[in-house]
C-alpha positions, 0 to 999 in steps of 0.5 A: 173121425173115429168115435174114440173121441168118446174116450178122450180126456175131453168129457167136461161135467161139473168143470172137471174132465174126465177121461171118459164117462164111465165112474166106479159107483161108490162102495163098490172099490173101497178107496181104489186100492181095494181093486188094484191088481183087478181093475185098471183105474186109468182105463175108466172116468172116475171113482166115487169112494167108500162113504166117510164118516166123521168117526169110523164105522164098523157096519152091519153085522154078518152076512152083508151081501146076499145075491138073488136072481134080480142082483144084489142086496147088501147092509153093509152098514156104511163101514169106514176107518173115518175122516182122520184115516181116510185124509191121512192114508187113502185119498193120498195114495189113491191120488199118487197112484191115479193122479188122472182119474177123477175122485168123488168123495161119498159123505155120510152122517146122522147131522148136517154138522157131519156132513159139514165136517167131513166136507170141510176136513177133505176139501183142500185135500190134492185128488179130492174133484168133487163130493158126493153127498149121501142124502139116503142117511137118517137124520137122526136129529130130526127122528130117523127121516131120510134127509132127502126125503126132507127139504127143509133138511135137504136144503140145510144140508146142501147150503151147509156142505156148500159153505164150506168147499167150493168143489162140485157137489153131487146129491145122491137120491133115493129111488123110494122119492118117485116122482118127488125126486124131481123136487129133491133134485131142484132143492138141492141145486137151489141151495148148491149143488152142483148136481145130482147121482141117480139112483140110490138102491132100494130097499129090500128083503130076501128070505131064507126060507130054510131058515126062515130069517132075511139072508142078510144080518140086518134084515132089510138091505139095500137092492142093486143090479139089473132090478134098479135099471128101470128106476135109475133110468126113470128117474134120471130122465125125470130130472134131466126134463125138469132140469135141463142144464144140471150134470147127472150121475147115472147108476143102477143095474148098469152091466154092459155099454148098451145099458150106460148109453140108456142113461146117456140117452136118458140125460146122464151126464156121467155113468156108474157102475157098482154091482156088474163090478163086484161081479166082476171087476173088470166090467167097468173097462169093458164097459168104457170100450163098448160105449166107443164101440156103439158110437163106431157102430151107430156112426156117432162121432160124439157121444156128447150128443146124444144125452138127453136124446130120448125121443118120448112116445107121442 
């Protein structure tokens, strides 16, 4: 049998299936429409949309993303037309023009009451399969701290998001928790979710030394691409060994397939890529095609059975 069975539309996490395992990470295609004379969205698993608010956000000030020899750091400051736009216009043309590949809408809010909003504004809404819960946001409530770096918020958050869809949830962590995102990881399952995207970017500064300021408008900003791999990937084989059985969405500084089969390897469930996209948006289908393409190679009838496989030093 051809390893094409890796591509099939018969690649289940969450209850959904994906037509392979390859997602857009969130933030990186807009709403789909963004991509859509450069990126085939019926080629690949799925997409995480753009964060959504409950108000519509207009982001940090120029400039917003700046490359270094790592990657990628950006501030783009979460800007989205919120709930109302995105109900009305993009999620309804995404779904008529994608019916088949799989949506995740990426929430954000400063409260537990926004995240409760947003999820319960979109939940019934055709196309939308799953959330995905972005935890990395302040909760300005409680005086700026991350609400995954918070259980007690964290547990908050997730119960109040699950009380109102019975979609599957994802819980996007932050690479800053270290070991504790295994612990992060459990609360959140604990208190709903369904499971878990690792990683998050990380923190960051680039200079412009000619004129010595950060080479973005915010200052500090988000880091992402090649850098982040090592930490994804830690992180994801963290939480697969304390949390066998929980779906994970593997991202960070993921470019080729032999990359995203580190993550299936690790234990990722589902792959994401964000920054090689950017670069160059038709990574995510060339990506799609090498993972059946390393599973011809190493003679793997099912990419299914090799996640979580990594063999750990004695």
């Amino acid at each position: 049998m051809s390893a094409q069975v890796a591509a099939s539309p018969n690649w289940n996490v969450a209850g959904l299936a994906f037509r392979n395992p390859v997602l857009l990470a969130a933030g990186t295609a807009g709403f789909g429409r963004e991509v859509d004379d450069v990126l085939d969205l019926s080629a690949i698993g799925g997409i995480a949309t753009k964060a959504v608010s409950v108000a519509p956000r207009h982001g940090a000030p120029p400039l917003r993303v700046s490359e270094f020899a790592g990657g990628m750091i950006n501030a783009i400051g979460l800007a989205n037309p919120g709930l109302d736009a995105v109900r009305a216009h993009y999620l309804p043309w995404l779904h008529q023009t994608y019916p088949n590949t799989r949506v995740l809408v990426n929430v954000v809010g400063n409260s537990v009451d926004d995240f409760e909003t947003v999820v319960g504004g979109l939940t019934d809404l055709p196309g939308v399969d799953a959330f995905e819960l972005n935890v990395s946001c302040p909760n300005v409530k409680a005086g700026g701290l991350e609400f995954g770096a918070d259980p007690v918020a964290l547990a908050a958050l997730v119960s109040a998001a699950r009380a109102t869809t019975a979609r599957p949830l994802f819980v996007k962590l932050s690479p800053t928790l270290g070991a504790g995102v295994v612990e992060a990881a459990r609360v959140s399952v604990e208190h709903g979710a369904t499971g878990v995207t690792l990683v998050n970017t990380m923190p960051g500064l680039v200079v412009d030394t000619a004129r010595r300021k950060p080479k973005i408008g915010f200052g500090t900003g988000g880091v992402s691409g090649p850098a982040l791999l090592p930490l994804g990937l830690l992180a994801t084989w963290r939480v697969r060994q304390a949390l066998p059985e929980v779906p994970i969405i593997g991202l960070g500084g993921i470019s080729s397939g032999e990359e995203a089969i580190q993550y299936l390897l690790a234990g990722a469930s589902l792959v994401g890529v964000g920054t090689a996209a950017l670069r160059d948006p038709r990574a995510p289908e060339r990506i799609a095609r090498e993972l059946v393409a390393w599973a011809d190679r190493h003679a793997v009838r099912d990419l299914h059975s090799i996640i979580g496989t990594l063999e750990w030093p004695s």
